[in-house]
N, C-alpha and C positions, 0 to 999 in steps of 0.2 A: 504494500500500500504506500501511495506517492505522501510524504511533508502534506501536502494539498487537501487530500485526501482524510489524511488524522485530522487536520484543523477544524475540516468542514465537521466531523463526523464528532468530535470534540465539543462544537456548538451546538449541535443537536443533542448531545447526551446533557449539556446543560443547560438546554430549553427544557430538557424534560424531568433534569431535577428539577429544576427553578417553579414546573411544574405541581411537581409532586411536594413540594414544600408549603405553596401557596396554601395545595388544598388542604395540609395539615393544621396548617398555623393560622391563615387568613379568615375572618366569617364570615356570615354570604356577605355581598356588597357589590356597589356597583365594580371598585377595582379590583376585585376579584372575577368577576365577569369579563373585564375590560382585556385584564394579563391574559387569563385563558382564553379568552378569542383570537388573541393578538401569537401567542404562541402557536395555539393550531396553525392560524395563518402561515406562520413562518414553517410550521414542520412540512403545512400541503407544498407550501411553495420550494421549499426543499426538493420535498419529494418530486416533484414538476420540474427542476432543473437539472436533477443528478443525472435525469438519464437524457438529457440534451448532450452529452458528449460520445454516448454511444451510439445515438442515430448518428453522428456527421461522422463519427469512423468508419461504419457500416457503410452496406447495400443492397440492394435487391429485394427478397424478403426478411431482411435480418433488419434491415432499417425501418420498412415498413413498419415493421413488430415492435420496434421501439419508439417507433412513432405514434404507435397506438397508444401503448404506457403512458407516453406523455400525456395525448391529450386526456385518457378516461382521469389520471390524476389533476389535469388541469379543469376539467369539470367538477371533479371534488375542493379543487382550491377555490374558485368562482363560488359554488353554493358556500363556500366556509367563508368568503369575502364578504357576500349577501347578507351571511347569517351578523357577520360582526357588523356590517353597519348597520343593522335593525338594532340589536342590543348596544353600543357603543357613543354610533351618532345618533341616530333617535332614540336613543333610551326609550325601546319599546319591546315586547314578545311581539319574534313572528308574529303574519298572520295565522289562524288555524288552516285556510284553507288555500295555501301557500302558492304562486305558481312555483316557484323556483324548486320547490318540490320534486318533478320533471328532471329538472338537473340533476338532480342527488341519483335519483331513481339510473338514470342513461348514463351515469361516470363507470358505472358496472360496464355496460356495454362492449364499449372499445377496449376494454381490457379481455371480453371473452372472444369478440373477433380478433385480439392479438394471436391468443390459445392455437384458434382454427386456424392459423398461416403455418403451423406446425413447423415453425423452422430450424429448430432441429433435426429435424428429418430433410436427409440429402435432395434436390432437387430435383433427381430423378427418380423420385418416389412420390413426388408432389403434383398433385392433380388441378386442374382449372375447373373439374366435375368438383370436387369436395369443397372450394371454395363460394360452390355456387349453391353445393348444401347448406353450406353454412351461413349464409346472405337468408336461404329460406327461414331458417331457426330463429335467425335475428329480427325478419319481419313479422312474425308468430308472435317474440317473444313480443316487439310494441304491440303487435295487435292486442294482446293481452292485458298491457298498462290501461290500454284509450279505452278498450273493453270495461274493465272491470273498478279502473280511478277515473277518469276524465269525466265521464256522467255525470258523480256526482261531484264537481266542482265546477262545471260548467255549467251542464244543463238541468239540473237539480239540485242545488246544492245542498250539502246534507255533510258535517263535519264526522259526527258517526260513523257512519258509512264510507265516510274516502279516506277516515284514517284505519279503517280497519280493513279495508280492501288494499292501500299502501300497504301498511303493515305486513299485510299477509303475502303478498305478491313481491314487495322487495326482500323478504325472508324466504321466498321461495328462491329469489333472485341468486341471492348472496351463496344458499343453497348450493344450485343449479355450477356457479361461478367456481366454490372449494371444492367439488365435485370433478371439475373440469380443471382445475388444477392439481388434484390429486392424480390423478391419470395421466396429464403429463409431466408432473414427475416419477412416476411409475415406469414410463415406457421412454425417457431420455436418461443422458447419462454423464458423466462431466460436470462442467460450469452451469450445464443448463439445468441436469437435475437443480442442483444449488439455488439456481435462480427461483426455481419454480416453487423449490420448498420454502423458499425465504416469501416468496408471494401468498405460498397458501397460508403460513406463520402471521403474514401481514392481514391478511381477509379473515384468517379463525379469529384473531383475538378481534378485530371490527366488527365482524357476526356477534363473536358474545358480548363488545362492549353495548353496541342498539339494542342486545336483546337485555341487558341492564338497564340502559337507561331509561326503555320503555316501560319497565318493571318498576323504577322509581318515580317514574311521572304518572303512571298510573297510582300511584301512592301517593301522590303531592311530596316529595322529599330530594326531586331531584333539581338542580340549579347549575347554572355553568363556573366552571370552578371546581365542583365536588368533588370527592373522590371517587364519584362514580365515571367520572369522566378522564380519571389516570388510563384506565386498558385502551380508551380510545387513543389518546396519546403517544402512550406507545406503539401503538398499533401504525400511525400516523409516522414515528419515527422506523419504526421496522423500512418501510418505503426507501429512504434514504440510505437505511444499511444494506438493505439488498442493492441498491443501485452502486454503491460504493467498493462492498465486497467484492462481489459475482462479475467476472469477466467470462460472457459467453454470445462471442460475434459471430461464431460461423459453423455451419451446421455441420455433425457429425457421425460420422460412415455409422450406420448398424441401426437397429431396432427397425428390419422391414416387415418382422412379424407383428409388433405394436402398432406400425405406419396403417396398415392394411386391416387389422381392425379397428383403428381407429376410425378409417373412412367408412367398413362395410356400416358402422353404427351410427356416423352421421348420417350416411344416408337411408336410413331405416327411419333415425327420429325425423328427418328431413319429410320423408313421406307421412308417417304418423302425423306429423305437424299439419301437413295438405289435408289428407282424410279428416281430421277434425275439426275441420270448420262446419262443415252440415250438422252437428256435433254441439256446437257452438250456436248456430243459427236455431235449431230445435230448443235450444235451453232460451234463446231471446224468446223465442214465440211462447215458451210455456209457461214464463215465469210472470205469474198475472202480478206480483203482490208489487214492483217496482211500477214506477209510473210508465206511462203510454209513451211519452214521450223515450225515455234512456229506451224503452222496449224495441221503438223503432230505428233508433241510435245505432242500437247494437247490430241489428238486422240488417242494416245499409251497410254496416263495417263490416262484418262477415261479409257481403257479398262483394263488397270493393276487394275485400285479402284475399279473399277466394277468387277473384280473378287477375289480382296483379301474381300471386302465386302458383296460378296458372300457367301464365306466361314464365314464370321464371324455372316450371316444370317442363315446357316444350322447349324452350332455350337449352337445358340441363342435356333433356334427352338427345338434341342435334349434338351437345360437345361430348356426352357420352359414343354416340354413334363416330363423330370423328375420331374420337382417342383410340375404338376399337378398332378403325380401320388404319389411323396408325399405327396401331400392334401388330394388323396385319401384315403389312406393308416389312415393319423392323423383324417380325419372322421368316418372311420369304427373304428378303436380305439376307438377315442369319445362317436362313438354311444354303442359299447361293455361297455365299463364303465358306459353309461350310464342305460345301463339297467341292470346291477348288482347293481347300486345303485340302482335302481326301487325296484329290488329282496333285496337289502336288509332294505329297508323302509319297505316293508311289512310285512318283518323276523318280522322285531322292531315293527309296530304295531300288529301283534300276539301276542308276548309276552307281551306289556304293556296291552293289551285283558285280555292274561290269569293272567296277575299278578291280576286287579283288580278282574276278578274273584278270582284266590287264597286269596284276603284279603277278598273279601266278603264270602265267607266260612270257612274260618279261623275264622272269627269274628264270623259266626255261631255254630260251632264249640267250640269255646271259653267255649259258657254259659251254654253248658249240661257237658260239665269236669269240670269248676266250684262248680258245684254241686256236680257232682260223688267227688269230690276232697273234698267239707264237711261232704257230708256223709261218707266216708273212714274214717275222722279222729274222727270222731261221731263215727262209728265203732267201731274204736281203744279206745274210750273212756267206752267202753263197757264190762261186766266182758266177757271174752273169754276165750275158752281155750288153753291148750300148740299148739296144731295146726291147732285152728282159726286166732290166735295172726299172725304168721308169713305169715300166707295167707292175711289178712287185711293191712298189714302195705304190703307185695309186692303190692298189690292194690294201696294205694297210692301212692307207688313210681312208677308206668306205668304209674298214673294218671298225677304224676308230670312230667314225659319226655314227655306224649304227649302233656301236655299244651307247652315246654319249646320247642316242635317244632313247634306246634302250632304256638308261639311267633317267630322261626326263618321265616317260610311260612308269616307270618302277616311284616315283616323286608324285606325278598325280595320280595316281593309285593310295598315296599317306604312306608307302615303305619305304620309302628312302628321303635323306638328309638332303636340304636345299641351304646351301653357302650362299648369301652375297656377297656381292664385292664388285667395287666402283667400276663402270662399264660405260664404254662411249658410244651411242646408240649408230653413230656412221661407221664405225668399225665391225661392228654388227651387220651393218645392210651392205657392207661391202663383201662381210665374210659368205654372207646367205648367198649374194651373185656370183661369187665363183663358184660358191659349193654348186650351186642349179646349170652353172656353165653347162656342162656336157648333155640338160635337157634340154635349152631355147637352142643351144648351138644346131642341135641334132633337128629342133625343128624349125631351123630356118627363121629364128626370132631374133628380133634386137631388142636387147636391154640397154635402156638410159638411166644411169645414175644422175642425181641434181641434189648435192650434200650438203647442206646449211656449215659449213665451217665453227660457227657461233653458239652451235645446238650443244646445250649443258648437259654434263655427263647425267646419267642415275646413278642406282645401285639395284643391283639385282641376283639371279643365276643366270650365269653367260649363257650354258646348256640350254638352258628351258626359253630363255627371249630367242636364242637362237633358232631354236624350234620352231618357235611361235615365227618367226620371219621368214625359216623356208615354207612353211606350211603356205601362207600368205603370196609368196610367191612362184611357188607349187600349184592354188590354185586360180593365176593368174595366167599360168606359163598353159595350163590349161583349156582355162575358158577363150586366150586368145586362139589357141590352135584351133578349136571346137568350133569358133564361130567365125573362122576366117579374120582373123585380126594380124598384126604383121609386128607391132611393137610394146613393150611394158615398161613404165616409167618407176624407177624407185626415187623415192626424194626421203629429205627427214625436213622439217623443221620446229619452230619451236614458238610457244607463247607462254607468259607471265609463269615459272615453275614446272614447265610441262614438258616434254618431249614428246615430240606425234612424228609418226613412221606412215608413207602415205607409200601404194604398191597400187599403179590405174595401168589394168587391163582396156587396152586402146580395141577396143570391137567394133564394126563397120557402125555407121548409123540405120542402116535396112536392119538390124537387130533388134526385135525393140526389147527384149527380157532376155537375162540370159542363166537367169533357172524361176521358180516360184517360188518368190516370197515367204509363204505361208507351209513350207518345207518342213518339216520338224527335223531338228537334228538329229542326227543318226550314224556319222561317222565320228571314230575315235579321235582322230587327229584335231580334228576342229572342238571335240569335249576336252582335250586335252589344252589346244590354246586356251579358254573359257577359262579353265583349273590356274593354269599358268599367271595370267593376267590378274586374276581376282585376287592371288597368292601377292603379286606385287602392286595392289592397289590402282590396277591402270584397266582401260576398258577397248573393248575392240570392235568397231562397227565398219557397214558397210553400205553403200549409193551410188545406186545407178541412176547415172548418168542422160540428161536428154539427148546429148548426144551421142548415146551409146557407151562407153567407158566403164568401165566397172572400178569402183576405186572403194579399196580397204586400207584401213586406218585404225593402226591401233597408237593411243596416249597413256603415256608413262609419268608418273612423277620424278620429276627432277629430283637430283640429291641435294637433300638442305631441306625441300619442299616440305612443308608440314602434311602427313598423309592423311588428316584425319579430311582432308579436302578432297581426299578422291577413293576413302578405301568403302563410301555407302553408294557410289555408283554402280550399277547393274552393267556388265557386261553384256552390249546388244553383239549376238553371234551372226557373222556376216550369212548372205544367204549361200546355202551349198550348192554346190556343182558337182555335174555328174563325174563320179570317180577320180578325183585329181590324184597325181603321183604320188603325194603322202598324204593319204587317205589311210 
């Protein structure tokens, strides 16, 4: 609790001795009257500004909700304002047949439509139906007051009768109010239990202090000042301490089993409330013994509530029938997603399928190039001649790329160990065009290198980028022969941390497509670049071209680059072509 906070709460506990001293020591009199008016005052209006700091922190329905507080308190500090200047400046008692009465009776109100905003309860457990329950209950509850007080102060007046029908109906009120605050603290949990118990704490002892002091004034012994007027004080101060204590701004996960009977029983009484007004209308017409006049009073109100309530019954049911149709709607969603994730669990175990197959053939694989790989340099160890020598030594070096994808296949499969280390992406696209030489050569292709000199190194596994760029250029060297194309351009270059590798297959423009899009992948090699890329936070896509060209592109993060900038991008997998070389 803030300095600020002790001080205020400090005044108030010595408004309420200063109280409770008077009543000991002082005898009736006017300044005895005067302090205790003046004190209430000051405790309502306490209680009416403590919680103006938690509306303007707040929002949404949590402001609302404190916005209500305020005002149902600030209608109890107005009737306490009324009452002090009857006693104080006009040195008079009320009158008996009071309007301000009305105020006292409606400062309950806004405190039980605070209740119904239930904002404790998460937002998405909070209905626009149950609010609209609860607007019914509230115009029931005035139909009730105008029904059973307003009669006889207006149009019959009769002091008897409208304080016994007050009496009875704001004690049903107050009732209906602890009632409704005992439940929700019952069904919240945290700050807001707290809150709620320190309100129902503040309303019990209220209840029992009116049901005193009407007990006293029906005895002639009760006067402002007294000691029958300490619980209400406290009661009055309770206000302030709850506002002071209790931090509870934002609504909190759980109680959706309380949430949901809470609404099914609003809207039960909600309905109850509708059905009773025919109810209502039968006791006007039967009740000979009041006059003609309230007889028909009643009769015209009933039928005005029973049709504005009406209305507020075919409004409910349209916002019940949208709510159920967007349940509809958010189930068939649910169920769609849920069975693309179905479809994509079983993507995922295919490929973790074929990965272990790919390691276990990989590894098979392995130990007959092992071999071819010592008898090669057994070879080379041999007298040869001028053109055995350079046939032998290319032997070991095929022998040596196929081990070294071998080892990349054995890597995206998860068995084997991936090294980086700093690598310069045109060294790379230089190595992949000689290694392909002997395929564009063979078909009569020309490869153009265009190498950005400036393009910043990465970090990576040289094997695996390696890969990834014959692959790319394997099936370029491809789709050019396939479609009558005659050249293949390799370039690198480079923007803001990135490094992009660009491979455009030059294909006539009479081509217009040169596979279907909508392809599903299905060779290893290309699940393999996927694996590779994703491994080094880079992505690989591809676009064809209006004027025919096929151009694949895959971007790398520079080294330095922070990766968190590229490692949630999705690798788009270029479109496949039929059978290329390393497929």
């Amino acid at each position: 609790m803030t300095k600020r906070s002790q001080v205020w709460l400090g005044a108030v506990a010595a408004a309420v001795a200063a109280q409770v001293l008077a009543a000991l020591l002082l005898p009736r009199s006017f300044a005895l009257t005067a302090f205790s008016d003046f004190v209430q005052c000051f405790l309502l209006f306490s209680g009416t500004a403590v919680f103006i700091p938690l509306a303007a922190q707040s929002k949404g329905r949590v402001r609302l909700f404190w916005s209500l507080i305020i005002f149902g308190a600030a209608l109890w500090f107005a009737y306490q304002v009324a009452w002090t200047y009857y006693e104080v400046v006009l040195r008079a008692d009320a009158p008996d047949l009071w309007s301000w009465d009305v105020v006292l009776f409606l400062h309950i109100v806004p405190t039980m439509a605070a209740l119904g905003l239930r904002p404790h309860i998460p937002r998405d457990e909070h209905s626009h139906v149950g609010e609209l329950d609860f607007i019914l209950l509230l115009l029931w509850w005035l139909f009730l007051y105008v029904m059973a007080v307003m009669p006889w102060q207006y149009v019959v007046p009769d002091v008897s009768a409208y304080n016994r029908n007050l009496d009875d109906l704001y004690l049903v009120e107050k009732l209906v109010l602890l009632a409704a605050l005992f439940a929700s603290m019952l069904t919240s949990h945290g700050g807001w239990r707290k809150l709620y118990a320190a309100l129902f704490a503040c309303y019990l002892g209220y209840s029992g202090s009116s049901s005193l002091a009407n007990w006293a004034i029906a005895r002639n012994q009760y006067y402002s000042g007294s000691l029958y007027d300490i619980p209400l004080v406290l009661a009055m101060a309770a206000i302030t301490w709850a506002g002071l204590t209790v931090r509870a701004e934002q609504p909190e996960a759980g109680g959706r089993e309380g949430s949901t009977t809470y609404a099914v029983w609003v809207a039960r009484c909600s309905m109850i409330a509708v059905f009773s007004l025919p109810l209502f209308a039968a006791w006007a017409i039967s009740e000979t013994v009041v006059p003609h006049r309230i007889r028909i009073l009643r009769l015209a109100l009933t039928l005005v509530s029973a049709f504005l309530m009406g209305i507020l019954v075919l409004v409910r049911q349209r916002w019940a029938d949208r709510e159920l149709v967007r349940l509809l709607d958010l189930s068939n969603e649910s169920f769609t997603h849920l069975k693309h994730l179905q479809a994509q669990i079983l993507q995922t175990e295919k490929i973790a399928s074929i990965g272990q197959l790919v390691g276990g053939v990989a590894h098979e694989i392995n130990n007959p190039l092992t071999a071819m790989l010592g008898y090669s340099d057994l070879l080379l160890g041999t007298p040869l001649d001028s053109t055995q020598q350079p046939v032998a030594a290319r032997i070991g070096h095929y022998v040596r790329r196929t081990k070294s994808l071998v080892a990349s296949l054995i890597n995206f499969a998860g068995l084997g160990p991936s090294i980086p280390t700093s690598l310069d992406l045109n060294a790379l696209a230089t190595t992949a065009v000689k290694l392909t030489q002997p395929q564009w050569e063979a078909a009569h292709l020309e490869v153009v290198t265009e190498l950005d000199p400036t393009s910043p190194r990465l970090v990576g596994d040289s094997n695996q980028l390696l890969q990834v760029c014959l692959q790319l250029i394997g099936n370029s060297i491809y789709a050019v022969t396939e479609w009558g194309g005659k050249t293949i351009t390799v370039s690198t270059r480079q923007q803001p941390e990135i490094c992009i590798l660009h491979v455009v297959a030059h294909i006539p423009p009479a081509v217009k497509s040169a596979a279907d899009p909508a392809s599903p992948l299905s060779r290893l090699g290309l699940s393999a670049c996927q694996g590779i890329l994703q491994q080094h936070q880079g992505t690989i896509s591809q676009e064809q071209r209006p004027d025919g060209t096929l151009l694949l592109s895959i971007q790398l993060p520079a080294a330095g680059s922070e990766p968190s900038k590229n490692k949630n991008k999705e690798a788009t997998l270029p479109i496949l072509l039929p059978s290329p070389p390393y497929a």
